[in-house]
N, C-alpha and C positions, 0 to 999 in steps of 0.2 A: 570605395574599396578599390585596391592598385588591382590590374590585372600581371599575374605573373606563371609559372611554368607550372604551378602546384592545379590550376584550373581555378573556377569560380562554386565547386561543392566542396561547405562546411562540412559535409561527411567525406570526404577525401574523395569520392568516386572519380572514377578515370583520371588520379592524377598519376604522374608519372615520378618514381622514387627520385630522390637527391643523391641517394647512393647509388651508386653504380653494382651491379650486379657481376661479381668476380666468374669468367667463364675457363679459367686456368692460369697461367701464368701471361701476363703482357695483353691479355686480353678480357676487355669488356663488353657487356649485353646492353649499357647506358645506351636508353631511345630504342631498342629495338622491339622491337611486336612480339609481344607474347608468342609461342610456337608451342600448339598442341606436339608432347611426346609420341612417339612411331615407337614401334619395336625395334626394330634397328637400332633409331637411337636410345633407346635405354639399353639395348643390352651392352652399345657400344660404353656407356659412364661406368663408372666408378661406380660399386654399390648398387647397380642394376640387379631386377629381379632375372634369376638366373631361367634358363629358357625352363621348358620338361623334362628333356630328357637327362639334361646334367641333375634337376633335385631330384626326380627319383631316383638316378642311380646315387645320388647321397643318401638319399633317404634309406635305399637296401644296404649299402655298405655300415651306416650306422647302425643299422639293425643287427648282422653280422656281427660287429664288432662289438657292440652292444651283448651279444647272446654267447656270444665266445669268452672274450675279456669276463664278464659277469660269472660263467659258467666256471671259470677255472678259479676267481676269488671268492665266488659265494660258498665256499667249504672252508674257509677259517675261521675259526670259533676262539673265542677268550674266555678262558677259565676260571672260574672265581669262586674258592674253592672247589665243587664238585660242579658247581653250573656252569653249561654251557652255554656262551652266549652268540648268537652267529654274527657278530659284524661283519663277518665276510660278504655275507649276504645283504646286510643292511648297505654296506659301499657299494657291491652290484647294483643297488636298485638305483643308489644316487645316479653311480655313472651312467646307467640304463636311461634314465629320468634324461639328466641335462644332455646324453645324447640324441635323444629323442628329442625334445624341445629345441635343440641346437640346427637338428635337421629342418625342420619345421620354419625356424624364427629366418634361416637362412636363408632358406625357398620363399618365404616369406606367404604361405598359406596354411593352415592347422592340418590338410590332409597330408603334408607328408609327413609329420607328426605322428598319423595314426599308421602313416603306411612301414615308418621307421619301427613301432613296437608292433605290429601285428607279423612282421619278418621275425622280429630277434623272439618272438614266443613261439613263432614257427621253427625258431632253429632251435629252440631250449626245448621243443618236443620232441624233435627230433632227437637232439641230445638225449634227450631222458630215456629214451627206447633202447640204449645200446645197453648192452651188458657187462660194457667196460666205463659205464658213468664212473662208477665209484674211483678208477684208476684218472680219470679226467678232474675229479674235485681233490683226488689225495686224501682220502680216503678208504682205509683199509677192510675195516667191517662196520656196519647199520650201529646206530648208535642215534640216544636220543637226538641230541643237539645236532647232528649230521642229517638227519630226516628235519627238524625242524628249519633247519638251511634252506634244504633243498624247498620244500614247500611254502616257506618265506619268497625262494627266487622266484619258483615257478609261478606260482602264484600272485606275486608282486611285479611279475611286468606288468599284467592287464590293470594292476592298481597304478604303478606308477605310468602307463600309458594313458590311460583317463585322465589322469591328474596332469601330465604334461600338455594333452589335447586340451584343458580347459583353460592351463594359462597361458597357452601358447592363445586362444580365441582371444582370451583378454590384453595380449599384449597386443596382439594384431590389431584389435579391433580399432587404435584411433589412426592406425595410415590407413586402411579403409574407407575410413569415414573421411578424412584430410583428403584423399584420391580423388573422393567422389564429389566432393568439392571442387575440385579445379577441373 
């Protein structure tokens, strides 16, 4: 057998790639030594996990925005004949949902996931104390489908925040596992 750059293991160990390793424009990593990542340099790449203090405060603005946005469209209702049906409510919970998971997949950990919808259910409580809710959904007097809204939203962050933390876990889990690998 020739000896050449691939090394002499049939299982490929410690061989050195044929492609060269692209490190941005005009420049190559071709022959250079592996290098354990720093913090520094991952926050300095492209696509680096962002420090703490920038995902929680994504994570609370999400929430916010999540509990506001949500709050002023979960009062429209589609009528069909005399039934009221709340989509307004059911699109709050989407937006609610993928911006929670958004927070999350971004920071790239599931707690700020949970810290995204446990703010926007603190502000939809907050919201719901006031005496002027009903001028906030457009909504003039209690009515069925108006109460069912409202208890669809309230009610369905803490559904759709579970459901965002579990597949926010599941998507995470294979860079995790990749991570701790190298």
């Amino acid at each position: 057998m020739a000896h050449d750059d691939a090394g002499t293991s049939p299982a490929g160990e410690g061989r050195r790639s044929s492609f060269p390793l692209e490190d941005g424009p005009g420049r190559s990593t071709a022959g250079a030594a592996p290098v354990s990542p720093t913090r520094d340099a991952a926050d300095a790449a492209p696509g680096a996990v962002p420090g703490r203090v920038p995902s929680i405060l994504a994570s609370v603005a999400a929430g916010v925005v999540a509990a506001v946005f949500g709050t002023l469209l979960h009062g429209q209702l589609l009528y069909v004949g005399s039934t009221a049906i709340p989509i307004g409510a059911l699109g709050a919970l989407v937006l609610a949902a993928s911006l929670f998971l958004l927070s999350g997949l971004w920071a790239r950990t599931v707690i700020q996931t949970a810290v995204a919808g446990a703010v926007a259910y603190g502000v939809v409580a907050l919201i719901s104390t006031s005496r002027k809710t009903l001028i906030l959904t457009g909504a003039s007097e209690s009515a069925p489908g108006t109460a069912l809204a409202g208890n669809l939203w309230l009610f369905g962050v803490l559904v759709v925040t579970l459901g965002a933390v579990v597949v926010g876990s599941l998507v995470l889990r294979p860079v995790r596992s990749a991570r701790r690998r190298t």
